[in-house]
LOPALO-761150 format. One record per residue (C-alpha): residue in three letters; x, y, z. Coordinates in steps of 0.05 Angstrom, whole numbers. Layout:
+--------+--------+--------+--------+
: residu :      u :      v :      w :
+--------+--------+--------+--------+
:    ALA :      X :      Y :      Z :
...
+--------+--------+--------+--------+
END
This chain:
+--------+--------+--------+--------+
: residu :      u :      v :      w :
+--------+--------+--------+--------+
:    UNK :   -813 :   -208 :     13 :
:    UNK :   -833 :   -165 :     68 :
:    UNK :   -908 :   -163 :     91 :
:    UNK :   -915 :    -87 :     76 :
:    UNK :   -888 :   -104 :      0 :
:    UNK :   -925 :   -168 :     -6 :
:    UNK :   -990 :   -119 :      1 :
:    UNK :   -969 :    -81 :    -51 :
:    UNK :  -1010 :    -79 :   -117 :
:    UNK :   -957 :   -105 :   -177 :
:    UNK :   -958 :    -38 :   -218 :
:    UNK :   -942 :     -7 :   -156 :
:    UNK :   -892 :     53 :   -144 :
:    UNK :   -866 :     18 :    -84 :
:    UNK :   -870 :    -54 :   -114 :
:    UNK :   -828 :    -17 :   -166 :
:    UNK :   -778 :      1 :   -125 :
:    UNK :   -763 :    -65 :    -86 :
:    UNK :   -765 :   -104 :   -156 :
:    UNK :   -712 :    -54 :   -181 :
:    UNK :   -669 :    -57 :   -114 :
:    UNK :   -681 :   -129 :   -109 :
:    UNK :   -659 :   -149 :   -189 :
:    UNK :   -601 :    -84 :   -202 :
:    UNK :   -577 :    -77 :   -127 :
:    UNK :   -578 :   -147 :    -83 :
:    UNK :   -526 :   -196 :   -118 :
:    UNK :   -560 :   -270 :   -110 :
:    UNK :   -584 :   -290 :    -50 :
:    UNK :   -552 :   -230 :    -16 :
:    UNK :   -597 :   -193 :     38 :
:    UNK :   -619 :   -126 :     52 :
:    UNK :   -576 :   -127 :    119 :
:    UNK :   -512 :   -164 :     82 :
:    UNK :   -514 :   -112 :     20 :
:    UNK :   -513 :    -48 :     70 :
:    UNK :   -466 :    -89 :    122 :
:    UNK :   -424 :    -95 :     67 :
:    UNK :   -430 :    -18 :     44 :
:    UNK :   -411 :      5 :     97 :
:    UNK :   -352 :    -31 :    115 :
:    UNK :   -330 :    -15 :     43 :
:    UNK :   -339 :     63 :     61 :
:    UNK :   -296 :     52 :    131 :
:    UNK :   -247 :      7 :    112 :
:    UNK :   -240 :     22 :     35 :
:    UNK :   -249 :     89 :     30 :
:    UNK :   -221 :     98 :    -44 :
:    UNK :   -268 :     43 :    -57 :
:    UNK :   -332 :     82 :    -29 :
:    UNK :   -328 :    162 :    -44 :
:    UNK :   -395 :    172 :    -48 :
:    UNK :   -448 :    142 :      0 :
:    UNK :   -520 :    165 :     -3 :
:    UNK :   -573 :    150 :     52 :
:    UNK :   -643 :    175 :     73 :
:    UNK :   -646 :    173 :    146 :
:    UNK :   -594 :    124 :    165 :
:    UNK :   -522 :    128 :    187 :
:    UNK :   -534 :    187 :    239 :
:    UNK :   -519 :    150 :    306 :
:    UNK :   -480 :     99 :    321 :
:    UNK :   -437 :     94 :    250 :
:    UNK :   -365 :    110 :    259 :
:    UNK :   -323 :    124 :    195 :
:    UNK :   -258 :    168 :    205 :
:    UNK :   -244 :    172 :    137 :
:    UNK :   -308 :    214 :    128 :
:    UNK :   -287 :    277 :    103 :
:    UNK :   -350 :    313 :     68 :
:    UNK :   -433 :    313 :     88 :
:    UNK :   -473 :    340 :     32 :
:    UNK :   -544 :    357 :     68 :
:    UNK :   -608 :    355 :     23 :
:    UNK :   -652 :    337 :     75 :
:    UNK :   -687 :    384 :    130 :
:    UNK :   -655 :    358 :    196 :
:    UNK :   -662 :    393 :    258 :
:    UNK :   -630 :    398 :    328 :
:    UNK :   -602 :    329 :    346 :
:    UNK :   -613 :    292 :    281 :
:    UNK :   -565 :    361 :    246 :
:    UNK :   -529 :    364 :    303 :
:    UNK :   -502 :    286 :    297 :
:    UNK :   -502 :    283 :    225 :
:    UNK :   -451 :    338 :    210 :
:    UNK :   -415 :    302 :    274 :
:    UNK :   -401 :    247 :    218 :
:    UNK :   -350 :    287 :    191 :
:    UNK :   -307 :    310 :    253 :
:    UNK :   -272 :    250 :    263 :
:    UNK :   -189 :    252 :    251 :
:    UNK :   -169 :    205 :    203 :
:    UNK :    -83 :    209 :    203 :
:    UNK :    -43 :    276 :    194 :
:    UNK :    -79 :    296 :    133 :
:    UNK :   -147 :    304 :    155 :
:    UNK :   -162 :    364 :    219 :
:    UNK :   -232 :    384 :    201 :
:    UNK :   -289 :    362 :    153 :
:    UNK :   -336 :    394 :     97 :
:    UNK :   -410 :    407 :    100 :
:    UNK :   -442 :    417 :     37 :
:    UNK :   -508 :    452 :     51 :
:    UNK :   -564 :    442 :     -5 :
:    UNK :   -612 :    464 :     47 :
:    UNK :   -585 :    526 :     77 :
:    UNK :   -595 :    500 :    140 :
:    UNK :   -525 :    543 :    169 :
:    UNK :   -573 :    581 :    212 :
:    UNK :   -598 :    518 :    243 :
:    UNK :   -529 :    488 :    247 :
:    UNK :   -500 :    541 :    295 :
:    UNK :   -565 :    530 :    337 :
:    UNK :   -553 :    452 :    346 :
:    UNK :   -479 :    469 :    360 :
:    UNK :   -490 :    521 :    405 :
:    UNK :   -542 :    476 :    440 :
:    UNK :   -498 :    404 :    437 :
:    UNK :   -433 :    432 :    449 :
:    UNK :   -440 :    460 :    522 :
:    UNK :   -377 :    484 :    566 :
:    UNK :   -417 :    433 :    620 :
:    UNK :   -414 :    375 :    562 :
:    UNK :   -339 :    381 :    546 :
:    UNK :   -319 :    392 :    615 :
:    UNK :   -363 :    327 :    636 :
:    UNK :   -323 :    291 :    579 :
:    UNK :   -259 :    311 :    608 :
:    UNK :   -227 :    351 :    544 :
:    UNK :   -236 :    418 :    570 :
:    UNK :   -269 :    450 :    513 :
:    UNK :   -236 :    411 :    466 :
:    UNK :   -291 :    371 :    435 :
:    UNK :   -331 :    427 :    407 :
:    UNK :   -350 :    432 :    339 :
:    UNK :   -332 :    501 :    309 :
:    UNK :   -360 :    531 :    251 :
:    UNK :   -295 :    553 :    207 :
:    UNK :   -297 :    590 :    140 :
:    UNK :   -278 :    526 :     99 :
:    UNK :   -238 :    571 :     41 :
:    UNK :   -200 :    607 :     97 :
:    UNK :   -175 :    537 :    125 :
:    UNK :   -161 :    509 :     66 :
:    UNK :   -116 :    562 :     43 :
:    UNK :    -79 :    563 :    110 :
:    UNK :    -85 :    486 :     96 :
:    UNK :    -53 :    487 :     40 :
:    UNK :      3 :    534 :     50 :
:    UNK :     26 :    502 :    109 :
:    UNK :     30 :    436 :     64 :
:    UNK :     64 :    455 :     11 :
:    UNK :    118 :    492 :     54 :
:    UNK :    125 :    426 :    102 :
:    UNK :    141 :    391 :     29 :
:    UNK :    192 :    446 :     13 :
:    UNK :    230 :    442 :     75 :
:    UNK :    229 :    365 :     66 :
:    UNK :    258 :    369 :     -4 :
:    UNK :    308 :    438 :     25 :
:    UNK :    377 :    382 :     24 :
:    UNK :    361 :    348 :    -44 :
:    UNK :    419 :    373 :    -81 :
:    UNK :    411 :    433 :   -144 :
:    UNK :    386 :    428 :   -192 :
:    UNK :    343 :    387 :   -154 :
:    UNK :    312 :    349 :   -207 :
:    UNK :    290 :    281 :   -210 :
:    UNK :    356 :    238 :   -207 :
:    UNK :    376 :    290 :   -146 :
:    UNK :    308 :    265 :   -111 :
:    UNK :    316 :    197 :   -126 :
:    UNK :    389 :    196 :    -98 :
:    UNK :    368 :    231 :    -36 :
:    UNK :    305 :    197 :    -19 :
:    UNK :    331 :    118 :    -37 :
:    UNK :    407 :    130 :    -28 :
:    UNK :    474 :    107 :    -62 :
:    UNK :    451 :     40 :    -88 :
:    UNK :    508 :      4 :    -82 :
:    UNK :    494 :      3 :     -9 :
:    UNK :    462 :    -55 :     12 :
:    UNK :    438 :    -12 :     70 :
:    UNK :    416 :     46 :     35 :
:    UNK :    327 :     35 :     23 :
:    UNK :    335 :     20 :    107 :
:    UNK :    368 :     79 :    123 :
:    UNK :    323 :    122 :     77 :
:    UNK :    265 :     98 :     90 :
:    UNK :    239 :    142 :    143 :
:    UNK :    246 :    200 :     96 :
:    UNK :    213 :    170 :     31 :
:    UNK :    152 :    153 :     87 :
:    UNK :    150 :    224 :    103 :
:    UNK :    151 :    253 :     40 :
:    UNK :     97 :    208 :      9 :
:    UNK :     46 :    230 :     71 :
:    UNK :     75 :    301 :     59 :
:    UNK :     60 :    302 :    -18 :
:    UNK :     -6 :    266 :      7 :
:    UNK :    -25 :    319 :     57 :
:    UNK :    -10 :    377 :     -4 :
:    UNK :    -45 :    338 :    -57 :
:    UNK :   -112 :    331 :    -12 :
:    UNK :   -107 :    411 :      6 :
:    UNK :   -104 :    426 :    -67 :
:    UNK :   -157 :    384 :    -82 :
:    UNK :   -205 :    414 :    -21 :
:    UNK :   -200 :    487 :    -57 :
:    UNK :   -180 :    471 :   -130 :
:    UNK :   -238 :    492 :   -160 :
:    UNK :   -235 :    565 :   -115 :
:    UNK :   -161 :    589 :   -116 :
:    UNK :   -181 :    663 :   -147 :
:    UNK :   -239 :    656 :    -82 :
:    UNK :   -183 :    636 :    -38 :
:    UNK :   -127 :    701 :    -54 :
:    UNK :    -90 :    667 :    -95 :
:    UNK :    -71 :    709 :   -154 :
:    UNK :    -74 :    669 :   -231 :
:    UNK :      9 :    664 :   -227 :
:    UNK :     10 :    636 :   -156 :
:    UNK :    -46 :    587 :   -176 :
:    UNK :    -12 :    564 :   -241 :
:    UNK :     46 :    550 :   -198 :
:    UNK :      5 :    515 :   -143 :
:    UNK :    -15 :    469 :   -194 :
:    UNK :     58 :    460 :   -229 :
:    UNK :     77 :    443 :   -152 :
:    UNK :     19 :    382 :   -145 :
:    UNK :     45 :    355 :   -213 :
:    UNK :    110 :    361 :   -200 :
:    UNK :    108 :    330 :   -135 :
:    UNK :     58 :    274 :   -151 :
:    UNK :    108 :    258 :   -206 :
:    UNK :    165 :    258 :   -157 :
:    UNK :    129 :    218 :   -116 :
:    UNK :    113 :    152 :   -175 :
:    UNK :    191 :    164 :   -191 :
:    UNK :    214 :    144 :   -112 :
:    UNK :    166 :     91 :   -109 :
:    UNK :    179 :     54 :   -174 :
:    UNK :    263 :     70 :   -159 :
:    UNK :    262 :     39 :    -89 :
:    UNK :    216 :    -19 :   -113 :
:    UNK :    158 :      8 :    -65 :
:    UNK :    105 :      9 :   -110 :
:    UNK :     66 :    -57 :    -84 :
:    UNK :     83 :    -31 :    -11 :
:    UNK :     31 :     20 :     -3 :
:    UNK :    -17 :      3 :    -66 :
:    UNK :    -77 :     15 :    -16 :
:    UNK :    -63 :     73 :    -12 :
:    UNK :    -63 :     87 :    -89 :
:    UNK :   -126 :     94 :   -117 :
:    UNK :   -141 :    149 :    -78 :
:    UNK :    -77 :    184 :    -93 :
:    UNK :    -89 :    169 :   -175 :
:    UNK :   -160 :    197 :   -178 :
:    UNK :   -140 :    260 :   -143 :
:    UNK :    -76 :    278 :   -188 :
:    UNK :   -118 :    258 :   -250 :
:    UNK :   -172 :    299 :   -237 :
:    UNK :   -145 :    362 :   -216 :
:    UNK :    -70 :    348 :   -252 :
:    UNK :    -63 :    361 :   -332 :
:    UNK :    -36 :    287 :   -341 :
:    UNK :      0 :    249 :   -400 :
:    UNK :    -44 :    216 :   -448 :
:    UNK :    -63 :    144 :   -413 :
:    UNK :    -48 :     88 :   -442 :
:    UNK :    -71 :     19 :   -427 :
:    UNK :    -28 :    -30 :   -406 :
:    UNK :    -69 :    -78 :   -375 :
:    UNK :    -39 :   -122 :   -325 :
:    UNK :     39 :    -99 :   -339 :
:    UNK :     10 :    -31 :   -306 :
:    UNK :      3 :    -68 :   -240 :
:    UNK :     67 :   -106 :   -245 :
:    UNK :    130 :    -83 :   -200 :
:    UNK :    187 :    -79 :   -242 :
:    UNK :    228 :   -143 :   -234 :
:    UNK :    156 :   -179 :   -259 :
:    UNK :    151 :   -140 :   -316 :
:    UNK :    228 :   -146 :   -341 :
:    UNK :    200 :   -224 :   -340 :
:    UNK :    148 :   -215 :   -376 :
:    UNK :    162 :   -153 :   -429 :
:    UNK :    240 :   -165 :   -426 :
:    UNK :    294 :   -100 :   -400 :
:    UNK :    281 :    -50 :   -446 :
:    UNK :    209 :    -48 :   -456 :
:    UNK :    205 :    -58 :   -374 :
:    UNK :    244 :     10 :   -369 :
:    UNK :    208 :     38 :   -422 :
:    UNK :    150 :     24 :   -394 :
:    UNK :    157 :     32 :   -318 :
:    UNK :    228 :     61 :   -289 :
:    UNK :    235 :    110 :   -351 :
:    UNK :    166 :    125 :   -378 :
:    UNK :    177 :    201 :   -376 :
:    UNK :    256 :    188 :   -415 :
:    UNK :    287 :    230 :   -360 :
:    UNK :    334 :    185 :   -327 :
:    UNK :    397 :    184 :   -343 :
:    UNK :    438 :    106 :   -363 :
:    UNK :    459 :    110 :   -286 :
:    UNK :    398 :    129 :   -252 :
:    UNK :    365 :     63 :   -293 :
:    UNK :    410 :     18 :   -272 :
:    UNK :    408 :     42 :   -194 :
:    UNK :    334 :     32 :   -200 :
:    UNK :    338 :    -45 :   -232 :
:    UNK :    388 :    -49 :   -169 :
:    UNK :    339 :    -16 :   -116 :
:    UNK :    288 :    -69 :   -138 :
:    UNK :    324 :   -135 :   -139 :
:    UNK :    350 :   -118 :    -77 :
:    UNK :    278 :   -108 :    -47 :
:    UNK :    261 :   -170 :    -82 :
:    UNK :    314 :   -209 :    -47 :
:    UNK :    301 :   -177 :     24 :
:    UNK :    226 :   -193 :     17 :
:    UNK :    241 :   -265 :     -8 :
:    UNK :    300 :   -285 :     38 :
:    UNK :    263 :   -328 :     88 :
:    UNK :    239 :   -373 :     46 :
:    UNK :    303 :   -392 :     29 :
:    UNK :    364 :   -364 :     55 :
:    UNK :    422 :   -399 :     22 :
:    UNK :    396 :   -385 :    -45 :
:    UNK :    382 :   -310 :    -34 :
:    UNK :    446 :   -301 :     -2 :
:    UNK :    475 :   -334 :    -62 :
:    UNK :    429 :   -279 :   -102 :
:    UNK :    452 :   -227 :    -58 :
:    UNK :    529 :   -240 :    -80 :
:    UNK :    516 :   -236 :   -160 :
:    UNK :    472 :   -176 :   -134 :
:    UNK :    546 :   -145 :   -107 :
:    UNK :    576 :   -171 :   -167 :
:    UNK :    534 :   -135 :   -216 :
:    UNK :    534 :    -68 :   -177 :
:    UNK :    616 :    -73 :   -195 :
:    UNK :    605 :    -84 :   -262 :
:    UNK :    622 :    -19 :   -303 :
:    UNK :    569 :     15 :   -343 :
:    UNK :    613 :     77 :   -363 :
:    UNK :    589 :     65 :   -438 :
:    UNK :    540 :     44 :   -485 :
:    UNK :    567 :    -24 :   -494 :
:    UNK :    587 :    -38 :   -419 :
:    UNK :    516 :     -5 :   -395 :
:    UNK :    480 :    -62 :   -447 :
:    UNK :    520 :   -118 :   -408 :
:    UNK :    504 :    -88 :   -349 :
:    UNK :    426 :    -97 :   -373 :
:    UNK :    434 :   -170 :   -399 :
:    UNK :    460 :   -193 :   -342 :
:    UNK :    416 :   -152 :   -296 :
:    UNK :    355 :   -186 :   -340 :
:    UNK :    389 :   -260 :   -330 :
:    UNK :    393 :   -237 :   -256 :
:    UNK :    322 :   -228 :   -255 :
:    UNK :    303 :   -293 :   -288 :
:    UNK :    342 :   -329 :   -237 :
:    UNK :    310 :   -299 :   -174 :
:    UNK :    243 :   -310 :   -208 :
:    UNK :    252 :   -391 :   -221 :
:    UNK :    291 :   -398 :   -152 :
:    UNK :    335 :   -439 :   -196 :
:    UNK :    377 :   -475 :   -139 :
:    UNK :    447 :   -478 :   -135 :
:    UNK :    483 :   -532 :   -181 :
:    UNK :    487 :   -594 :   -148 :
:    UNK :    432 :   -615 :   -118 :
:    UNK :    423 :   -692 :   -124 :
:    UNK :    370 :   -712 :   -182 :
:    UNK :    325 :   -745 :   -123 :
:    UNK :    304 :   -682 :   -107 :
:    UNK :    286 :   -649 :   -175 :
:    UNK :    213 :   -627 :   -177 :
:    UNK :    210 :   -626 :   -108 :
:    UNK :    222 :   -540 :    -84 :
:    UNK :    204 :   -555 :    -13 :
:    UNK :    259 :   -600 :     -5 :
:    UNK :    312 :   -568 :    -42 :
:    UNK :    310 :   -510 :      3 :
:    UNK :    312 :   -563 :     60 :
:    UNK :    375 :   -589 :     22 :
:    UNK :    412 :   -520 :      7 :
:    UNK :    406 :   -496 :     83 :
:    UNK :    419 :   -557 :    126 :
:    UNK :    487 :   -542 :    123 :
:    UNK :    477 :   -468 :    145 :
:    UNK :    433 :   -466 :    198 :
:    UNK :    444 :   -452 :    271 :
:    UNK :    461 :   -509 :    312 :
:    UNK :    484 :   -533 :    380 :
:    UNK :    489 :   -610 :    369 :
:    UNK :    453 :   -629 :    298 :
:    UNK :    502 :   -646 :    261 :
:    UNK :    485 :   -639 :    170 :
:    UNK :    507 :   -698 :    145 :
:    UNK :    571 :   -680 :    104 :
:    UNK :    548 :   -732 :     43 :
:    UNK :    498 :   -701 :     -5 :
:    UNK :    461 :   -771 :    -19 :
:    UNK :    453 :   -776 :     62 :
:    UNK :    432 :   -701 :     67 :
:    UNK :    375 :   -707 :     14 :
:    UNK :    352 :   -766 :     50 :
:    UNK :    344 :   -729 :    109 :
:    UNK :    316 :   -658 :     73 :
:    UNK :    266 :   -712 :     43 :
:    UNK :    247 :   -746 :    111 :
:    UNK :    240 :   -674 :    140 :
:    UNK :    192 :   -662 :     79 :
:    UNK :    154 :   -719 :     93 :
:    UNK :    152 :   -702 :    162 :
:    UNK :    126 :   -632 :    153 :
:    UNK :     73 :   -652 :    101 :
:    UNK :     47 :   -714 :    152 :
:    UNK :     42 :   -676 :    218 :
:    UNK :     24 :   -604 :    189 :
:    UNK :    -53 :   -595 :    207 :
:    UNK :    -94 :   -553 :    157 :
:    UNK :    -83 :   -474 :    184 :
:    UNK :    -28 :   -488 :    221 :
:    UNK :     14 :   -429 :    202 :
:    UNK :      4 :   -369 :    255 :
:    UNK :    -36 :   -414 :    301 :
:    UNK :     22 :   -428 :    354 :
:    UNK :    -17 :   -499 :    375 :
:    UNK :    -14 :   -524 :    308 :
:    UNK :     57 :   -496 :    304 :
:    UNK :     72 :   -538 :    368 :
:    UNK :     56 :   -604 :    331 :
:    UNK :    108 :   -590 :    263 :
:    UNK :    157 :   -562 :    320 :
:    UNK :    153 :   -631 :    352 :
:    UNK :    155 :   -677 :    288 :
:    UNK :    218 :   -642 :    274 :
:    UNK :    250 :   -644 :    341 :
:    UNK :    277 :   -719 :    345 :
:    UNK :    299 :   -711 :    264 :
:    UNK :    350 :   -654 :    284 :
:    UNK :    368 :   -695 :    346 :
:    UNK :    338 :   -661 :    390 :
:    UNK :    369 :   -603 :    378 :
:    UNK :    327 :   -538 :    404 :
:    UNK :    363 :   -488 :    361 :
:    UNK :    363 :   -516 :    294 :
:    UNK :    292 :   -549 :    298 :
:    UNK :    274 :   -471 :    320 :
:    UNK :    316 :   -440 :    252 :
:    UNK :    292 :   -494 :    203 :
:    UNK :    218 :   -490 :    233 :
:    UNK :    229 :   -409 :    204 :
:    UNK :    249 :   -432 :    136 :
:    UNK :    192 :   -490 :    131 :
:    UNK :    144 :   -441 :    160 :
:    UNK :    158 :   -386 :    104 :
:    UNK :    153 :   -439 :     46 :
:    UNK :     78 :   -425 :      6 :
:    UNK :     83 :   -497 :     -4 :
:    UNK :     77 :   -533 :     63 :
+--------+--------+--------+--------+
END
């Protein structure tokens, strides 16, 4: 307890107030310095973890947060204390973000043209090198959000200007993810679902920024009905790619932001609580709920997919599923890869074809979930994962002398010895830490006879195994 508290009588308003920050703020043992360190970092790094952060004379120099978009001023700051606390704001933060808000309780305007006027000097700007560029200026916020906005939503429109009529959401999800039975197809398309998620990003934001003042801003009631059609649209668009192309996990940081801003100013479907299954990607769920209820529930929620456009999205996602998994074992997902190229084939021109399709899609699943190996692998190495992936890609690795021993018995000996090996001579953090690597690279090296190449392509498979 500080000395100035500790002087405090015990009815106190200030004893009051450390007691109550002390027992409702501080977790246990947690400091004054830790619990604001900590704040803080959540409001730079976090951002749609931190929206609103409220301070009384702090913050004003030497705190840098680009993500800082709006200053709400209900203090009476003057000159360089107004000058550097609307400065919070002006920092870019990516392509959605050109100028921030200041929300003036005070109707201190008057004194923040003075501080800019005084603190952004032709002699400052040309000392800093950016010929002018650094000034703050004063801009009629509803003026720039409209332009904002506009110039948004017609960057999305151009972007969507190929999908093909009637450009609904199976024409979307073809353009932005591809022809599925394309093993190359999410690579190639990638760039443009990137784009159109920070372009449907950007539009979302500007909405948001004037939502509340559309008559203000010109628009007329039609064009503002539409306006608003356009973010739901869009933002629905948007969960369709992601979910089709198996994306959702990819750029969940990104998310909660996204989710508060189309449920607040987007008329959304009732909600309904799913619990964990709502934060499952899809091949998880089909696990855990089985097929149907998986593409009830996720790839079809809004029942406007048509039996094709499913079953290229169940495709889309094992495929990520393999291409994120491969290293860790590259014989079996190749082996994945094939029934993968086997089931695209498969017809699903009717009902009872399209339910085989499923079924086997949904045994598909299983499989890649258990990494059930391939049959044969000697019952010495049952139970033991590590070294049945040793087992299954001894034979396929690159190599310029190591010869895989062609008997299975003799290969699991040595996929156990190289096991053994790994788990003996790995030190504690060794992954990433290219000393520590050095000493697993050299416990394999005279196992592999010496053989640079293959000790260097099984290192990659032992080194992408969660269980070493």
């Amino acid at each position: 307890m500080g000395t100035a508290i500790s002087r405090e009588p015990p009815n106190s308003d200030e004893r009051y107030k450390f007691d109550t920050y002390t027992q409702h703020v501080l977790k246990k043992g947690q400091t004054t310095k830790q619990y604001e360190d900590e704040a803080k970092r959540h409001f730079i790094e976090e951002p749609a973890n931190m929206k609103l952060l409220i301070v009384v004379s702090m913050l004003l120099t030497g705190f840098d947060a680009p993500s800082c978009t709006y200053i709400y001023l209900d203090n009476e700051l003057r000159d360089h204390n107004l000058f550097q606390a609307i400065c919070r704001t002006n920092r870019l933060d990516g392509d959605d973000k050109d100028y921030g808000h200041i929300v003036d309780f005070k109707e201190l305007f008057g004194e923040v043209q003075e501080a800019i006027a005084v603190y952004s000097s032709d002699e400052l700007d040309i000392e800093d090198g950016s010929d002018a560029e650094n000034n703050v200026h004063l801009k009629d916020w509803l003026a720039e959000g409209r332009k904002k906005l506009d110039e948004a939503r017609e960057a999305l429109r151009y972007l969507c200007e190929p999908v093909a009529l009637p450009r609904e959401v199976e024409q979307f999800l073809h353009y932005f993810c591809g022809d599925a039975a394309s093993p190359n197809a999410l690579n190639e398309t990638e760039a443009l679902r990137v784009s159109f998620y920070k372009a449907v990003a950007v539009f979302v934001r500007a909405f948001a920024a004037i939502a509340q003042h559309l008559t203000k801003a010109g628009y007329s009631d039609a064009e503002a009905a539409a306006l608003q059609n356009d973010v739901e649209f869009y933002g629905e668009i948007r969960s369709a790619i992601k979910k089709h192309s198996g994306e959702e996990l990819d750029i969940k940081p990104f998310e909660a932001d996204m989710r508060h801003l189309l449920n607040t100013y987007v008329q959304a479907d009732p909600a309904s609580d799913l619990g964990e299954l709502g934060e499952m990607p899809l091949t998880e769920l089909i696990i855990k709920t089985g097929i149907h209820d998986a593409i009830a529930r996720k790839l079809n929620e809004k029942g406007r997919l048509s039996r094709n456009a499913i079953a290229e999205g169940i495709i889309n996602n094992v495929r990520k599923t393999i291409i994120r998994e491969q290293l860790t074992d590259p014989r079996f997902y190749e082996q994945m890869s094939q029934l993968l190229d086997d089931l695209i084939k498969q017809s699903r021109a009717d009902a009872a074809a399209y339910e085989e399709f499923l079924r086997n899609a949904e045994a598909l699943v299983r499989r890649l979930a258990s990494r059930q190996p391939e049959a044969g692998v000697p019952a010495i190495l049952h139970g033991k994962h590590e070294a049945s992936v040793l087992f299954n890609n001894l034979g396929s690795i690159a190599a310029t002398t190591f010869q895989c021993p062609a008997n299975d018995d003799d290969k699991a000996a040595l996929a156990l010895r190289i096991d053994l090996a790994v788990r003996e001579h790995a030190p504690a953090g060794w992954k990433g830490d290219q000393p520590k690597e050095a000493q697993v690279l050299t416990a394999l090296f005279p196992i592999l006879d010496q053989d640079r190449e293959a000790t260097l392509a099984l290192f990659e498979i032992i080194k992408n195994q969660p269980g070493y």
